[in-house]
PASEBA-1860 file (N, C-alpha, C; in nm, 3 decimals):
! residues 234
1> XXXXXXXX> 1.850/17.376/11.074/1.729/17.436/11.127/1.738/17.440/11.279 ~ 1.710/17.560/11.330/1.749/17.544/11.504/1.612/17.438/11.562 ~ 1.643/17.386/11.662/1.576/17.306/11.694/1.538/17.173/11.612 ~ 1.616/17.177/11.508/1.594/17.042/11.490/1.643/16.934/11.553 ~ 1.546/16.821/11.578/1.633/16.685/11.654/1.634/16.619/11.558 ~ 1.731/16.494/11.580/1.739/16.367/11.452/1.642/16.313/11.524 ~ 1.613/16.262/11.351/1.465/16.144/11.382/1.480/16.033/11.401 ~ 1.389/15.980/11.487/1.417/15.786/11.500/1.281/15.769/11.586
9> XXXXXXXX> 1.340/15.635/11.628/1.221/15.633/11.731/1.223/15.694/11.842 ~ 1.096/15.654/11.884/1.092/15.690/12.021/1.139/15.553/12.161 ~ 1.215/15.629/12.221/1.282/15.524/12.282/1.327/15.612/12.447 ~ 1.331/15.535/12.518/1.413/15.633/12.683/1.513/15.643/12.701 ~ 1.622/15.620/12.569/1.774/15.613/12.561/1.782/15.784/12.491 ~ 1.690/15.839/12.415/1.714/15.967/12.310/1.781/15.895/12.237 ~ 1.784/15.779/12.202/1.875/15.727/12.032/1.782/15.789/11.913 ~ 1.838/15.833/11.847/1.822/15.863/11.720/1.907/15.866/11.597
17> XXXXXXXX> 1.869/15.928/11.487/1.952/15.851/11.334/1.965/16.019/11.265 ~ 2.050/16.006/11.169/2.018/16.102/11.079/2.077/16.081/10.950 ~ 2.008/16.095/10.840/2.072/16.089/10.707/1.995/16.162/10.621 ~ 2.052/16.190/10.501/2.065/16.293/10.375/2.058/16.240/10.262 ~ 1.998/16.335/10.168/1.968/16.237/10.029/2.083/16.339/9.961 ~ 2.132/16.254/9.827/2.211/16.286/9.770/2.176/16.258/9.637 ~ 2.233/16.357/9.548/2.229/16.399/9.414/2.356/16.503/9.316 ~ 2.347/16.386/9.248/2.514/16.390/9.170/2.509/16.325/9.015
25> XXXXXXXX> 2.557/16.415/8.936/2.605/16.341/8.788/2.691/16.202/8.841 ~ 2.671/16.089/8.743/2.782/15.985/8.745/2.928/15.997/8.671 ~ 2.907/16.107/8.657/3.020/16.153/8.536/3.131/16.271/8.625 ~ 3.097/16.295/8.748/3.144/16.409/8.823/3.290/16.369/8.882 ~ 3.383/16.369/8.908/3.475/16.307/8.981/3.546/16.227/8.904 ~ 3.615/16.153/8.998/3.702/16.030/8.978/3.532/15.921/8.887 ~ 3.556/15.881/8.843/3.433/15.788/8.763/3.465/15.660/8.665 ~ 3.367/15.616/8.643/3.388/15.513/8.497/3.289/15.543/8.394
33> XXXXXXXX> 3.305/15.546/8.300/3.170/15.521/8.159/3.154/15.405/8.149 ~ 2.993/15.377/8.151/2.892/15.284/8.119/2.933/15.262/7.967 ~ 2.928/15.157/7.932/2.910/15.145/7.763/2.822/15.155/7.703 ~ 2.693/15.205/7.758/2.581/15.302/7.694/2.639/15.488/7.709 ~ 2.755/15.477/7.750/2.773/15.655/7.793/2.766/15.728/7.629 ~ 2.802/15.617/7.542/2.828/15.759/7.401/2.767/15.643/7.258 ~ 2.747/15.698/7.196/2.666/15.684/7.034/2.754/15.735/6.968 ~ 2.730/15.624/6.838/2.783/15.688/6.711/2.740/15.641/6.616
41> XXXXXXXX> 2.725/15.702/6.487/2.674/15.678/6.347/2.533/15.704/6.345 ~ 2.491/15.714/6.226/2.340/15.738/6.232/2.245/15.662/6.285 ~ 2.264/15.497/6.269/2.194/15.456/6.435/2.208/15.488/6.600 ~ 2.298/15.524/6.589/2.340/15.624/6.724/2.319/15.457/6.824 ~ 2.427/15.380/6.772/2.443/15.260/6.801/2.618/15.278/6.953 ~ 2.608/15.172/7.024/2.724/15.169/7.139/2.747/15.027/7.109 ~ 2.823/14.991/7.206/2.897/14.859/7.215/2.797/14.718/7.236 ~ 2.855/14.633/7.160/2.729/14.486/7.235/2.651/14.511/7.115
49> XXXXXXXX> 2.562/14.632/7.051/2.410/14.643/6.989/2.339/14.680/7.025 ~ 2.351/14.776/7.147/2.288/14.893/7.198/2.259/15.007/7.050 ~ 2.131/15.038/7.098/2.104/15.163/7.033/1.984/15.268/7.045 ~ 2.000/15.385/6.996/1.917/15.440/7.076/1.765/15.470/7.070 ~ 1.712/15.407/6.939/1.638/15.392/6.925/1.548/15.311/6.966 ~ 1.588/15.209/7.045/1.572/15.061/7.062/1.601/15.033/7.209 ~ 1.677/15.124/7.302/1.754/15.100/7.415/1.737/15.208/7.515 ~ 1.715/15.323/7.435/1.718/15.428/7.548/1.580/15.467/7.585
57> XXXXXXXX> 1.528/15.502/7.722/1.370/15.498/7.754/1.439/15.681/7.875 ~ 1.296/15.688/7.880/1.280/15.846/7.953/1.422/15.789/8.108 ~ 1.432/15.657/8.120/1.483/15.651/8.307/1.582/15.548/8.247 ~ 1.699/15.608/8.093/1.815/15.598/8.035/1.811/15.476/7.999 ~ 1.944/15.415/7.920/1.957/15.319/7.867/1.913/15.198/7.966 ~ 1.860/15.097/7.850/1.814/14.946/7.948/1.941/14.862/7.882 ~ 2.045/14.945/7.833/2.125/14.783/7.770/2.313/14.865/7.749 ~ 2.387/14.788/7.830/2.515/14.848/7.860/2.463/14.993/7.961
65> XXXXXXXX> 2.405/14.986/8.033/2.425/15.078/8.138/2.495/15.047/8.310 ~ 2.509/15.150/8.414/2.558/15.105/8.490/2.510/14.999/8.566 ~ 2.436/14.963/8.545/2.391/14.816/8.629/2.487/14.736/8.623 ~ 2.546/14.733/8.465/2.601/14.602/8.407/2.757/14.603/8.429 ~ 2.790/14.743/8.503/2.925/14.739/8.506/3.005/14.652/8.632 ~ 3.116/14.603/8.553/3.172/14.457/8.626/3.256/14.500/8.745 ~ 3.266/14.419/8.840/3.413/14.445/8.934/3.546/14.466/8.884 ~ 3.614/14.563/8.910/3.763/14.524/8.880/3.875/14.519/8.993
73> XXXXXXXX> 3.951/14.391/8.914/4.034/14.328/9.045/4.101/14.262/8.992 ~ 4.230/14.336/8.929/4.279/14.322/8.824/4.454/14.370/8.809 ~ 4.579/14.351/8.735/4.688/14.376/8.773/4.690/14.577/8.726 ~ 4.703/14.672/8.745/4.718/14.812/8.746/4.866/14.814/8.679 ~ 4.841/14.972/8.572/5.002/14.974/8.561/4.961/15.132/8.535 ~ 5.070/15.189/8.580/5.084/15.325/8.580/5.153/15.373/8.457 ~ 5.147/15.480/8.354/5.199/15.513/8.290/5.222/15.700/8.308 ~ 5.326/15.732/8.384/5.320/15.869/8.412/5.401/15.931/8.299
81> XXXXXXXX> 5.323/16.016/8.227/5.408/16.048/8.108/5.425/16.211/8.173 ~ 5.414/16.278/8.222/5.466/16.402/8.295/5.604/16.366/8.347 ~ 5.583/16.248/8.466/5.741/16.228/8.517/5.855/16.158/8.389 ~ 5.800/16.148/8.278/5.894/16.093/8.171/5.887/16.220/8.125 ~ 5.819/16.375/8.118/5.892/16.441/8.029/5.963/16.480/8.115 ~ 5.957/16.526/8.262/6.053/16.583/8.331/5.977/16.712/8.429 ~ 5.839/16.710/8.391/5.742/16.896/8.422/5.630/16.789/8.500 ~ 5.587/16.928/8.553/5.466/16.916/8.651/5.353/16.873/8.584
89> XXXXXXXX> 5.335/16.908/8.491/5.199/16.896/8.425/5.196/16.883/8.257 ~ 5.168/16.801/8.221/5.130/16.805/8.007/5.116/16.943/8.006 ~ 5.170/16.971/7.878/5.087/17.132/7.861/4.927/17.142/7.809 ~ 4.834/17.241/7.804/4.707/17.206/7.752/4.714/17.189/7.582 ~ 4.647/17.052/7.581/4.621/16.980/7.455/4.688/16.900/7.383 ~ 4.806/16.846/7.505/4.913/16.796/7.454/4.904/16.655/7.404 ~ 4.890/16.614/7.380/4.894/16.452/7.298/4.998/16.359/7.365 ~ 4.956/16.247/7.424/5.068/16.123/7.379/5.034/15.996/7.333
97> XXXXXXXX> 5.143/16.016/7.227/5.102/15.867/7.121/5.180/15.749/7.159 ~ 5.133/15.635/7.071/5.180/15.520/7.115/5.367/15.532/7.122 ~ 5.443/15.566/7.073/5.563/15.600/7.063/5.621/15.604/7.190 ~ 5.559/15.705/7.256/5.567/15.783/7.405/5.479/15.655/7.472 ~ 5.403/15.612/7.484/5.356/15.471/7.547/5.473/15.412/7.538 ~ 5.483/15.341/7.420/5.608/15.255/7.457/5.717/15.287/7.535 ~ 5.758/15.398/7.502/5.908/15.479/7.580/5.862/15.468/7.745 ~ 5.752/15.544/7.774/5.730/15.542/7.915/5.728/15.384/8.011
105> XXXXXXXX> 5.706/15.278/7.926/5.743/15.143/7.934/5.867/15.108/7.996 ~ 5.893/15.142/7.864/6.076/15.074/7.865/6.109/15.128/8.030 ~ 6.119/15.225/8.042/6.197/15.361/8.117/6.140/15.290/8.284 ~ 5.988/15.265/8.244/5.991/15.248/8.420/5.961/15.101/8.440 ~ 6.003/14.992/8.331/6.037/14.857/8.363/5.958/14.810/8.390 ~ 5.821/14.862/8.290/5.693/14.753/8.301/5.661/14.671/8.163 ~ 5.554/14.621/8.159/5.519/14.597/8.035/5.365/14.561/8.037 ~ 5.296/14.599/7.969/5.118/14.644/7.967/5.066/14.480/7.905
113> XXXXXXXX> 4.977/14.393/7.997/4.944/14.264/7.945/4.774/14.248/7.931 ~ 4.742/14.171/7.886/4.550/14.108/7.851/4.523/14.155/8.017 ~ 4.434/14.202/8.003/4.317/14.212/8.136/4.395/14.330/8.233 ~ 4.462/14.393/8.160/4.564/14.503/8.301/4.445/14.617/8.264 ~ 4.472/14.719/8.346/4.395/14.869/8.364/4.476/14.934/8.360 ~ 4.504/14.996/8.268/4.599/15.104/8.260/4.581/15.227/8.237 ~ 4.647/15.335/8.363/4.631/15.468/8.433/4.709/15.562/8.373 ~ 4.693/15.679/8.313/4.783/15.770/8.224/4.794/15.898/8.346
121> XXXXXXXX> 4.911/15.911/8.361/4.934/16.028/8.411/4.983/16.138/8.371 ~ 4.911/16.296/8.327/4.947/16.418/8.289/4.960/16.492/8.379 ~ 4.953/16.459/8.473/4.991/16.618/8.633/4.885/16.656/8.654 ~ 4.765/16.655/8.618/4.687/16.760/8.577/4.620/16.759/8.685 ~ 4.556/16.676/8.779/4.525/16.629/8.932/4.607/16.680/9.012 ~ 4.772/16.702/9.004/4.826/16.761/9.124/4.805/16.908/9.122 ~ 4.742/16.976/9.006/4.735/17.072/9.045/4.550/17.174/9.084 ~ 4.511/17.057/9.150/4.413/17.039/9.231/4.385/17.135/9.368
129> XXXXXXXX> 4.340/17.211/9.442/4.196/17.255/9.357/4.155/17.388/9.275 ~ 4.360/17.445/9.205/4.372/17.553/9.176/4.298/17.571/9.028 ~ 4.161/17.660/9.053/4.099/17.642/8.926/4.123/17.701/8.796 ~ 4.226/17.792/8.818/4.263/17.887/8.747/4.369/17.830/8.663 ~ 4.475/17.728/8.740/4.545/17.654/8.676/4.550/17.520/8.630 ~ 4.417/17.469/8.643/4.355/17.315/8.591/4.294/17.446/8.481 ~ 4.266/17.496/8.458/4.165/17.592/8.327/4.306/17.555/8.218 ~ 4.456/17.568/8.293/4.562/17.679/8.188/4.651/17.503/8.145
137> XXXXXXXX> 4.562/17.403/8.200/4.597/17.248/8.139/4.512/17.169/8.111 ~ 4.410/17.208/8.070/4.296/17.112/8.013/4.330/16.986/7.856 ~ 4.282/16.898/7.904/4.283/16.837/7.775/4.411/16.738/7.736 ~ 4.512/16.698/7.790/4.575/16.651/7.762/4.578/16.542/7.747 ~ 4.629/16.429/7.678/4.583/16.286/7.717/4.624/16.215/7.569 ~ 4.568/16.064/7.538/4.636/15.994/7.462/4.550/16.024/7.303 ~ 4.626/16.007/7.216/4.584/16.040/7.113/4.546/15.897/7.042 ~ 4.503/15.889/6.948/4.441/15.751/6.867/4.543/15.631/6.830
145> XXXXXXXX> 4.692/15.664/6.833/4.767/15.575/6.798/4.780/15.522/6.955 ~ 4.790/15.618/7.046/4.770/15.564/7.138/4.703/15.447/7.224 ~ 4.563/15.483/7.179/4.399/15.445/7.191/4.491/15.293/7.096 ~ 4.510/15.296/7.001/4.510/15.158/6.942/4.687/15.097/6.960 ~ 4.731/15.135/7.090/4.875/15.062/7.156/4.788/14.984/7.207 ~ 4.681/15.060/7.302/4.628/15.000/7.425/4.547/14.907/7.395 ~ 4.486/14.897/7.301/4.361/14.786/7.256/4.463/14.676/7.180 ~ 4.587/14.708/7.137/4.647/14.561/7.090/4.699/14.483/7.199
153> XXXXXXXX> 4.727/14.551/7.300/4.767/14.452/7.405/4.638/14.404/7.528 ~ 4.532/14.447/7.475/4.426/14.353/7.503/4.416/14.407/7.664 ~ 4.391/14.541/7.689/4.352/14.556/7.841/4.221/14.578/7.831 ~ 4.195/14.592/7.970/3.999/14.572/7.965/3.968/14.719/8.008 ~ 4.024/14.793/8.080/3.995/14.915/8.085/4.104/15.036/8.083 ~ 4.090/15.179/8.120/4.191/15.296/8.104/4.141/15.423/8.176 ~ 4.253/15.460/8.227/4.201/15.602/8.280/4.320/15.694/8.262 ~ 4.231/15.803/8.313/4.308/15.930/8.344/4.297/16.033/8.431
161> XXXXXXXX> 4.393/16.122/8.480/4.409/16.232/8.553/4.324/16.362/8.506 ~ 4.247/16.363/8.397/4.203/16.436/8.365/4.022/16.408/8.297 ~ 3.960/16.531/8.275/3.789/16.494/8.278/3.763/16.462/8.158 ~ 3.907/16.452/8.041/3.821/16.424/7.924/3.913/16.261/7.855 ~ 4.002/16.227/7.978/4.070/16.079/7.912/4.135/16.120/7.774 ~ 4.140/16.167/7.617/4.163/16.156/7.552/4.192/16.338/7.498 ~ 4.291/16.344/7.462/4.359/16.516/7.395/4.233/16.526/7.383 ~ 4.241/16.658/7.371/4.081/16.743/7.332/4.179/16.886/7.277
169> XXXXXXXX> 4.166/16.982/7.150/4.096/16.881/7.030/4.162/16.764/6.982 ~ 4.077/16.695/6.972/4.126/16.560/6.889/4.258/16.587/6.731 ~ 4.369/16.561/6.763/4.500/16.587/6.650/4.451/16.565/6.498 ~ 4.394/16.396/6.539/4.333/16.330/6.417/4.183/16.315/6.407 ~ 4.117/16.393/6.373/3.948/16.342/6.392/3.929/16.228/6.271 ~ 3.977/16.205/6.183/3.936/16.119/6.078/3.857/16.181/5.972 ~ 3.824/16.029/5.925/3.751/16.120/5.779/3.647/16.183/5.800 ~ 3.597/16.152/5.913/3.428/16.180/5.967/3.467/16.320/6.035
177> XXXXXXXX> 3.537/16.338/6.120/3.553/16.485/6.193/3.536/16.462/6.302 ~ 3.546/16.311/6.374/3.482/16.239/6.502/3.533/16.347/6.599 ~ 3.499/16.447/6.714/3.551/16.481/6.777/3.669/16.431/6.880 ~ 3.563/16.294/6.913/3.657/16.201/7.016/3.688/16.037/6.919 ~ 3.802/16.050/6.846/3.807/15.942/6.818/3.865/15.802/6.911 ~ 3.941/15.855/7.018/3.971/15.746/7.131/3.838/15.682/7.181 ~ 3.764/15.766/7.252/3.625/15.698/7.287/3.570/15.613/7.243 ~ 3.531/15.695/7.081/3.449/15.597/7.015/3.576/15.440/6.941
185> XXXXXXXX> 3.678/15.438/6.966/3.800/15.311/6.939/3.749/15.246/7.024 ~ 3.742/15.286/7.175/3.802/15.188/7.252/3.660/15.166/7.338 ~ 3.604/15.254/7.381/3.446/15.250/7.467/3.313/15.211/7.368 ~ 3.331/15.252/7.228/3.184/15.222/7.137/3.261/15.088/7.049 ~ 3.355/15.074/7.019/3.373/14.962/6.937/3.453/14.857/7.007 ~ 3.486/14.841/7.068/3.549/14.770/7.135/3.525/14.735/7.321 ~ 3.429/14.794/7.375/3.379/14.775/7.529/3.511/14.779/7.583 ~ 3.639/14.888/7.569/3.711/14.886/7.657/3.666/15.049/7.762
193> XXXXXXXX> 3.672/14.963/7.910/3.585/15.077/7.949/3.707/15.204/8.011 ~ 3.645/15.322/8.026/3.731/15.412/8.057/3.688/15.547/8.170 ~ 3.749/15.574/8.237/3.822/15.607/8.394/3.868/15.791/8.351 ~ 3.755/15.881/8.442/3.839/16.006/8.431/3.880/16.049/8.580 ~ 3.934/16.155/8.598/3.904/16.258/8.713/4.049/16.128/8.814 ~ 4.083/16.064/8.765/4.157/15.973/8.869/4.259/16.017/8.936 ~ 4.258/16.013/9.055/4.393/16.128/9.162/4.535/16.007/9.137 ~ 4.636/16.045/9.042/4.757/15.912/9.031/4.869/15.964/9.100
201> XXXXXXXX> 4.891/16.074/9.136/5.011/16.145/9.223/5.077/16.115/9.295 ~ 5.017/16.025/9.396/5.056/15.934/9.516/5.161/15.815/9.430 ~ 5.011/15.792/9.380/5.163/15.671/9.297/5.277/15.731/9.203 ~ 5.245/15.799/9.148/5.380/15.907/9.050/5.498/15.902/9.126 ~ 5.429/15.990/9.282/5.528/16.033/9.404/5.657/15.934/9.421 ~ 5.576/15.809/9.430/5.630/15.697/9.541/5.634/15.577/9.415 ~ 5.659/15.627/9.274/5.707/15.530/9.159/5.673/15.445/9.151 ~ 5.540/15.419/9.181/5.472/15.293/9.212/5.374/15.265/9.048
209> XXXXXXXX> 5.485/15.160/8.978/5.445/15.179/8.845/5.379/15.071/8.800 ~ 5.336/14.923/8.908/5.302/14.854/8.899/5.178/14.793/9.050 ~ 5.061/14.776/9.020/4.954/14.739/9.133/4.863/14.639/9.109 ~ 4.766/14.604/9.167/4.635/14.555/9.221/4.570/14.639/9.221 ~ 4.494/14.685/9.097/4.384/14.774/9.107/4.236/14.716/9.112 ~ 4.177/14.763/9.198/4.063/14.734/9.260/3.927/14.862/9.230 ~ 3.826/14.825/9.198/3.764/14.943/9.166/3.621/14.861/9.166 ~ 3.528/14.908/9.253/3.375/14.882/9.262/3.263/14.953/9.199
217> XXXXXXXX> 3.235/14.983/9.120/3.168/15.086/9.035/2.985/15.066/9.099 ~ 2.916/15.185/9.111/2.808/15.147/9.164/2.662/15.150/9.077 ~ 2.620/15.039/9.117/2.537/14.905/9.016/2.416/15.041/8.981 ~ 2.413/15.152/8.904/2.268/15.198/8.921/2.184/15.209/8.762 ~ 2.098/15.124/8.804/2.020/15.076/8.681/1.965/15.240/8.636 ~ 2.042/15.207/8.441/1.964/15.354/8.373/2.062/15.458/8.373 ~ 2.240/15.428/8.451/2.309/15.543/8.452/2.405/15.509/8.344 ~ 2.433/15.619/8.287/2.591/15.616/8.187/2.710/15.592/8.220
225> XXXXXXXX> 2.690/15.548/8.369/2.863/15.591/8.404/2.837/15.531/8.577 ~ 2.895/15.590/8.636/2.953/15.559/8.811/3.036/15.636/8.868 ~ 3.047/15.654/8.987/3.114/15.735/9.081/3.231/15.626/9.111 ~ 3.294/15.618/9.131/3.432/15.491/9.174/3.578/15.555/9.264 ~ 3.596/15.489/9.355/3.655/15.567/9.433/3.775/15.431/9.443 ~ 3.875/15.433/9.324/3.962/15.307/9.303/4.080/15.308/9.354 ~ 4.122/15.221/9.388/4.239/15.147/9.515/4.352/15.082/9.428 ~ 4.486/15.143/9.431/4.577/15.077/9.413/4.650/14.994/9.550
233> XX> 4.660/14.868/9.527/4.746/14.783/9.631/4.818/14.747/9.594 ~ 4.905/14.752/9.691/5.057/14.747/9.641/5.154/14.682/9.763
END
């Protein structure tokens, strides 16, 4: 607005302040899911004994929402399954199963332990902010045998380079037709929490297949999820 000044006090220095309100999905970006983020079954029940009949009010869930989400500060392991096939990017809808977990292991001389966070890489971030060609790779990501590598070796959370964490369409929906059966494995039955939109390139780049991942998720009572802007140290 012309003539606008920033507001503050009044003072004989002209000090003044200025700030902006902001408004954003928790789900937009790099992020985490709340373990109120998804329902399933006809109680339309989540992790813990959340449900929605019982839990969810007009100003969102009062039970597993982001309030409750924890610090992490924790050992990181990278799993770049693009630089194990050899290409820039998964193709769209490509799947990788536990098989390909393991292999991507062996190959870059890690091994996935209780309490790690483990980061899946499909390319799909480096080809950022071309929209035309994030459209022509959507969806790629771990499939259910996958989803249940990762929950036997007991990690507490998972992410990915991409907005939906888990293949989309789902290979195996089950007997039910679950669209997302990773989700509901590892986020509704099991509170393992999970990580989209995550930029891993840097580390891909520079083979950095092992970290200190650090991640502050922000405390907001009633949200599904968080904005998280997470730190590998290394």
């Amino acid at each position: 607005m012309t003539g606008a000044k920033p507001w503050g006090p009044v003072n004989d220095a002209g000090l003044g302040y200025m700030a902006e309100y902001v408004m954003a999905t928790s789900h937009s970006g790099a992020h985490i899911d709340a373990l109120a983020h998804m329902t399933v079954g006809e109680d339309m029940h989540w992790y813990g004994g959340g449900r929605a009949d019982e839990h969810l009010t007009d100003f969102g869930p009062t039970y597993g929402d982001a309030a409750k989400l924890p610090p992490f500060f924790t050992r990181g392991i990278l799993i770049d399954a693009a630089g194990y096939r050899g290409i820039e990017c998964l193709p769209k809808g490509s799947p990788i199963d536990a098989s390909e977990m393991e292999a991507i292991c062996a190959a870059q001389g890690v091994t996935v332990q209780p309490w790690d966070v483990v980061v899946i890489r499909t390319g799909y971030m480096g080809l950022w902010p071309d929209a035309e060609r994030m459209a022509a790779y959507k969806t790629a990501g771990p499939d259910i045998s996958a989803a249940e590598w990762l929950l036997e070796r007991g990690i507490v959370a998972t992410g990915t380079d991409t907005e939906t964490y888990e293949v989309q369409p789902a290979p195996d929906p089950g007997p039910t037709g679950n669209p997302q059966p990773v989700h509901t494995l590892l986020l509704i039955d099991n509170g393992i929490y999970i990580m989209e939109s995550l930029d891993l390139e840097a580390l891909a780049r520079d083979r950095v297949y092992e970290f200190l991942f650090v991640a502050l998720p922000v405390k907001i009572r009633g949200a599904t999820g968080s904005m998280i802007d997470p730190l590998a140290v290394i």
